[in-house]
C-alpha positions in Angstrom: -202.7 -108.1 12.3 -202.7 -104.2 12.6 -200.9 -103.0 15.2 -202.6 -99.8 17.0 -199.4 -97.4 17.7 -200.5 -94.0 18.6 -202.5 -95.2 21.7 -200.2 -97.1 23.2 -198.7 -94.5 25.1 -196.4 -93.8 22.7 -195.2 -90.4 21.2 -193.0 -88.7 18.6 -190.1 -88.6 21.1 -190.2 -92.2 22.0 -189.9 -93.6 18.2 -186.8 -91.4 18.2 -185.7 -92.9 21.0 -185.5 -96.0 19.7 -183.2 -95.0 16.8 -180.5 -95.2 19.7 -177.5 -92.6 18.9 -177.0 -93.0 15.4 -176.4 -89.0 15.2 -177.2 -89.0 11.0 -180.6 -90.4 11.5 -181.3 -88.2 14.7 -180.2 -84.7 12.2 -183.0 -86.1 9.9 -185.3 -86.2 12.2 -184.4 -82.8 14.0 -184.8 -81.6 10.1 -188.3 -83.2 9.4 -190.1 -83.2 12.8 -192.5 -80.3 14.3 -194.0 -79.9 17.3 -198.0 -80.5 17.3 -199.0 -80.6 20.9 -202.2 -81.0 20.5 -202.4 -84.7 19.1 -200.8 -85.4 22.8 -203.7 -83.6 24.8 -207.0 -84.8 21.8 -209.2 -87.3 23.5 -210.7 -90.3 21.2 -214.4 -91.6 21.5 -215.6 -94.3 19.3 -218.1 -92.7 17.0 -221.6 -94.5 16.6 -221.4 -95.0 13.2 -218.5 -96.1 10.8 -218.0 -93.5 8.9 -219.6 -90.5 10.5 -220.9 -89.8 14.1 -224.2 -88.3 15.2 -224.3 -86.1 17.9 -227.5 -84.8 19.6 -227.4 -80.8 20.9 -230.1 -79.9 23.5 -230.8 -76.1 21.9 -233.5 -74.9 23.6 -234.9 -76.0 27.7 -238.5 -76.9 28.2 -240.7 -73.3 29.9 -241.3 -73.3 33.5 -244.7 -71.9 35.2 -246.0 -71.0 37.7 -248.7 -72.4 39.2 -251.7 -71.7 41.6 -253.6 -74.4 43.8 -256.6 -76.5 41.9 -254.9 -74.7 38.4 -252.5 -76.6 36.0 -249.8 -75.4 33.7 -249.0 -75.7 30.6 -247.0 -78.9 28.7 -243.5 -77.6 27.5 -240.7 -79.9 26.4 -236.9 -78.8 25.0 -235.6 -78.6 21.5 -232.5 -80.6 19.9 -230.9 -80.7 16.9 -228.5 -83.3 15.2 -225.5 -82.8 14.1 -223.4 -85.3 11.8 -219.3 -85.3 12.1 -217.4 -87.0 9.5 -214.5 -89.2 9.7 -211.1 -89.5 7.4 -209.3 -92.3 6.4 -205.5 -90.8 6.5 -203.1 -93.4 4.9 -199.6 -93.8 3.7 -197.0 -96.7 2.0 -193.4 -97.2 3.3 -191.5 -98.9 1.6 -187.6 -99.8 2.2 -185.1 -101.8 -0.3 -184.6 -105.1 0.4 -181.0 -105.0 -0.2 -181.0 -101.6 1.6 -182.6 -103.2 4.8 -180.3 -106.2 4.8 -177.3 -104.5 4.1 -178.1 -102.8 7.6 -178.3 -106.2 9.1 -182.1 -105.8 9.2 -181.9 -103.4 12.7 -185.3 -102.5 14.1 -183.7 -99.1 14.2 -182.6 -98.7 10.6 -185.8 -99.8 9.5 -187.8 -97.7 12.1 -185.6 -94.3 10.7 -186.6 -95.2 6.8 -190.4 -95.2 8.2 -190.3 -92.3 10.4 -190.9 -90.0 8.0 -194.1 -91.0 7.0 -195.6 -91.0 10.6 -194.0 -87.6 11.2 -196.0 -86.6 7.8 -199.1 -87.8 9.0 -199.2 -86.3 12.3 -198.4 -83.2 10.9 -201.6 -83.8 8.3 -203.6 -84.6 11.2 -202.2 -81.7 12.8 -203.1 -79.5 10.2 -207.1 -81.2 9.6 -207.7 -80.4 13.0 -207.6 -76.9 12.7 -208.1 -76.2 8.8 -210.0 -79.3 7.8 -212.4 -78.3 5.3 -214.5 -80.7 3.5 -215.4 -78.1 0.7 -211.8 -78.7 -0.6 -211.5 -81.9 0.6 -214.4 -84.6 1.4 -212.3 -87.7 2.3 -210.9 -85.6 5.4 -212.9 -83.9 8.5 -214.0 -80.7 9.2 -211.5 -78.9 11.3 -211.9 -75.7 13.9 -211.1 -73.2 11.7 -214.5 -73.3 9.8 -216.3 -73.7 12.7 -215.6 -70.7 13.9 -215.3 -68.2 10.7 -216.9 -65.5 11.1 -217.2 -62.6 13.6 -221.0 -62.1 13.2 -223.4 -64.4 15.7 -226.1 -63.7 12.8 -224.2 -65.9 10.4 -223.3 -68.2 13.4 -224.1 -69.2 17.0 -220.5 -70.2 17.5 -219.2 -66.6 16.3 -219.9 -65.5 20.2 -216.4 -67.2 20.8 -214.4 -65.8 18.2 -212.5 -62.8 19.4 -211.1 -59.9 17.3 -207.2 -59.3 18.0 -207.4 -56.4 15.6 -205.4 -57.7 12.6 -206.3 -56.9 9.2 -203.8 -58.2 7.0 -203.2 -62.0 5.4 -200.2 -62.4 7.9 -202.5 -63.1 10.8 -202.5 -66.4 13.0 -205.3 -67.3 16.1 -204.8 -68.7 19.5 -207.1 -71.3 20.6 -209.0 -72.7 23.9 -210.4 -76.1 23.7 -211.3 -77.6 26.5 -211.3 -81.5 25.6 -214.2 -84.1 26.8 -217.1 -86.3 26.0 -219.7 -83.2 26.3 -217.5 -80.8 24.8 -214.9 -81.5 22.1 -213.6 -84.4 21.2 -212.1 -86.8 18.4 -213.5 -89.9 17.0 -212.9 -93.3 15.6 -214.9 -95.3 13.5 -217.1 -97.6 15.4 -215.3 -101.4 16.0 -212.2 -100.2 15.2 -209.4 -98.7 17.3 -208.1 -95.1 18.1 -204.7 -93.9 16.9 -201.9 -94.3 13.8 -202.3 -98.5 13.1 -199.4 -100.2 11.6 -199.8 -103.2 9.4 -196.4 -105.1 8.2 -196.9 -106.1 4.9 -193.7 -108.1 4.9 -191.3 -108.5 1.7 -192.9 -107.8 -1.3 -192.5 -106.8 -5.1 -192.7 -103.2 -5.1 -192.1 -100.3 -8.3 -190.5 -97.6 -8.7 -191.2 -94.0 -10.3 -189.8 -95.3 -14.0 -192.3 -98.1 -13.3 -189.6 -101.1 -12.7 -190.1 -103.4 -10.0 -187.6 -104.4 -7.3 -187.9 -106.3 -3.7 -188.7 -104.4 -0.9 -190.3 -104.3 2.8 -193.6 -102.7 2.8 -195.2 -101.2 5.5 -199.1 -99.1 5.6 -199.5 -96.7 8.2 -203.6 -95.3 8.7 -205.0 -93.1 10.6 -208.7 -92.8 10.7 -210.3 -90.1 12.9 -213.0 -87.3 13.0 -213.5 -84.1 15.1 -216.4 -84.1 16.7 -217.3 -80.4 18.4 -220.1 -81.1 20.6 -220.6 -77.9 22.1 -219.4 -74.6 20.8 -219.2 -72.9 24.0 -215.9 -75.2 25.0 -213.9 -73.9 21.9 -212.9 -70.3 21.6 -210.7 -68.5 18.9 -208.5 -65.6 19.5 -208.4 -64.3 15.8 -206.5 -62.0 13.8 -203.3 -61.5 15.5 -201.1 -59.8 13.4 -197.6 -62.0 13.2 -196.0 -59.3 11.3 -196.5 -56.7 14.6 -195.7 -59.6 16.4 -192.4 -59.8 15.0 -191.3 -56.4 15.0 -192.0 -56.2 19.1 -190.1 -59.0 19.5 -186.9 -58.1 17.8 -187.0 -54.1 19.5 -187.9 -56.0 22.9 -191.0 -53.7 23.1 -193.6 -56.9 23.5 -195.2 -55.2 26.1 -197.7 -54.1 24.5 -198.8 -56.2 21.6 -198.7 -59.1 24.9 -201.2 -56.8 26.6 -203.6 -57.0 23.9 -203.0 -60.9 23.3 -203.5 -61.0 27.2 -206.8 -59.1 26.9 -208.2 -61.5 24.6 -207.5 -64.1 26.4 -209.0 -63.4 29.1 -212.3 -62.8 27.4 -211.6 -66.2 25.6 -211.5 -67.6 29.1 -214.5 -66.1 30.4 -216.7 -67.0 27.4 -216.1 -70.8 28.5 -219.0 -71.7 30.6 -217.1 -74.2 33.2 -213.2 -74.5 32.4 -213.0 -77.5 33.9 -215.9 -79.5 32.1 -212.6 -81.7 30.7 -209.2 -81.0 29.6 -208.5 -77.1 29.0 -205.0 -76.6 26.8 -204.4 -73.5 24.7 -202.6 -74.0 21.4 -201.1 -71.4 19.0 -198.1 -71.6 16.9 -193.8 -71.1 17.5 -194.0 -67.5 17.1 -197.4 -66.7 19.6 -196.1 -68.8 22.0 -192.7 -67.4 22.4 -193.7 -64.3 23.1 -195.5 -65.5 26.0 -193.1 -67.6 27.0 -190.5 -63.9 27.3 -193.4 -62.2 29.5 -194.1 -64.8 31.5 -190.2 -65.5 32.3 -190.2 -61.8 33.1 -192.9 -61.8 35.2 -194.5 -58.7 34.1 -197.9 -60.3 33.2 -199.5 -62.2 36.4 -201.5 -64.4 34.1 -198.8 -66.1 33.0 -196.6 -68.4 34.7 -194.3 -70.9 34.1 -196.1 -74.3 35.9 -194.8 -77.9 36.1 -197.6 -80.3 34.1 -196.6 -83.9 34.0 -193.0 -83.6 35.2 -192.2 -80.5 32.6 -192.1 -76.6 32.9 -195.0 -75.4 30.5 -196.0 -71.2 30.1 -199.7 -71.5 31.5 -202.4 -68.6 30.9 -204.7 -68.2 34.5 -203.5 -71.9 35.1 -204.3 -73.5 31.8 -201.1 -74.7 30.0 -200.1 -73.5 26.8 -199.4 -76.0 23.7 -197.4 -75.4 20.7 -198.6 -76.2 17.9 -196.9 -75.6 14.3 -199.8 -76.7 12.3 -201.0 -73.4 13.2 -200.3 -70.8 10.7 -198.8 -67.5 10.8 -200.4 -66.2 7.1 -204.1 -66.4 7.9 -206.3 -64.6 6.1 -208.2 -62.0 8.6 -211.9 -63.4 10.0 -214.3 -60.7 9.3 -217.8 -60.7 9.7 
């Protein structure tokens, strides 16, 4: 039987934990792991449909009159659209040497370190799909944020309204984002009857081949992953665009960053106030190493009272008007510059 993994309460950290202090496997996974915040803060709703889910968007309210004695008004109702949000099917094969595996007496730990690579590859692909999912170049995945919100011109779309302009102009740019997480906002989905998270089904000792196409005996392992974004109102996501990573660099390393952290700042404010109620669900920025540690200098020198450095859940996070920032290295730092 499948065993459901990532919602179990389980994280990155605690698989590695289990490895105990074998100090090769622990550099390996130093080597091959990133951090992708936001797969710990993404909330998962069962979609109503297998393979896609169908959301319904009130887009217009019903007219109100008013109305004299002995006179009636007129009937009025609202508008609503549908929208359809697609679901993935991410999946993998482990595979480790029987005579490998045995030679290590069979430890959980050994065997958990020869698989850890693939589930650090997936979260990072799931990572990745939730901002630049695209099913234009890809239709077995999901659409992701970045195409969402493409464009600067509310013409082309209603969701451009949260896309702010950081001012960068070159293909070295990378965007800070504000999602605020929740069954009427934003949220990721599972295929209906099944279960949420990275499932895990032990295939046991098999016949397996390799790239020369002989066959030897192994232990086999598939990991999947099936999930969906499902944006359910635009007004809970907004996109700080175009920041230019290479200006970003070059005020870091003179230790002038007061400036370029003023303009971030800025935008982020406005990104704030376009949210219509922050705390409709779960508010988390997330923007990538480099963003992020700029922040993280002003806010440990206090120069910028937006930021502060907050306990959340037992650790010190940077937090932007009390909202906690996430890393995430999915997030790139050569994005090409949204125009309108």
């Amino acid at each position: 039987m499948a065993k459901v993994v990532g919602m179990e309460s389980k994280t990155l950290s605690d698989f590695a934990k289990l490895l105990g202090a074998d100090h090769q496997i622990a550099k390996i996974i130093e080597i091959l792991e990133q951090t992708n915040e936001i797969l710990s803060d993404a909330m998962f709703l069962e979609a109503n449909n297998v393979t896609t889910h169908r959301t319904t968007i009130r887009n217009g309210l019903p007219e109100s009159f008013w109305r004299t004695l002995n006179r009636g008004v007129p009937r009025s109702k609202s508008t609503t659209i549908q929208h359809d949000d697609s679901i993935g099917i991410l999946e993998t094969w482990a595979v480790v040497d029987k005579a490998l595996a045995e030679l290590n007496g069979m430890k959980a730990a050994f065997m958990l370190s020869e698989n850890k690579p693939f589930i650090e590859s997936m979260n990072q692909t799931m990572a990745e799909t939730i901002f630049y999912g695209n099913l234009q170049n890809n239709k077995a995945a999901f659409t992701g944020l970045a195409p969402r919100y493409s464009t600067l011109d509310p013409a082309k779309a209603e969701s451009a309204r949260n896309v702010i302009d950081a001012g960068g102009t070159s293909n070295f740019c990378t965007s800070a984002w504000l999602c605020v997480w929740g069954d009427q906002t934003m949220h990721m989905i599972y295929p209906k009857g099944s279960h949420a998270g990275l499932q895990k089904d032990d295939m046991g000792k098999t016949t397996v081949v390799d790239e020369d196409n002989n066959e030897y005996r192994g232990y086999k392992t598939n990991y999947s992953w099936s999930a969906g974004l499902c944006v359910r109102d635009w007004r809970y996501v907004a996109r700080v665009a175009n920041i230019d990573t290479q200006q970003l660099e070059t005020m870091l390393k003179s230790g002038a960053a007061g400036a370029s952290a003023q303009m971030l700042s800025r935008c982020m404010i406005k990104a704030h106030s376009l949210i219509p109620n922050i705390r409709a669900g779960r508010a988390a920025w997330y923007m990538n190493r480099s963003t992020k540690m700029m922040l993280d200098f002003i806010a440990a020198e206090k120069s910028n009272v937006n930021l502060t450095i907050k306990n959340f859940e037992g650790e010190e996070v940077t937090a932007f008007k009390g909202i906690p920032i996430r890393q995430c290295d999915a997030i790139l730092d050569t994005e090409a510059p949204v125009t309108a």
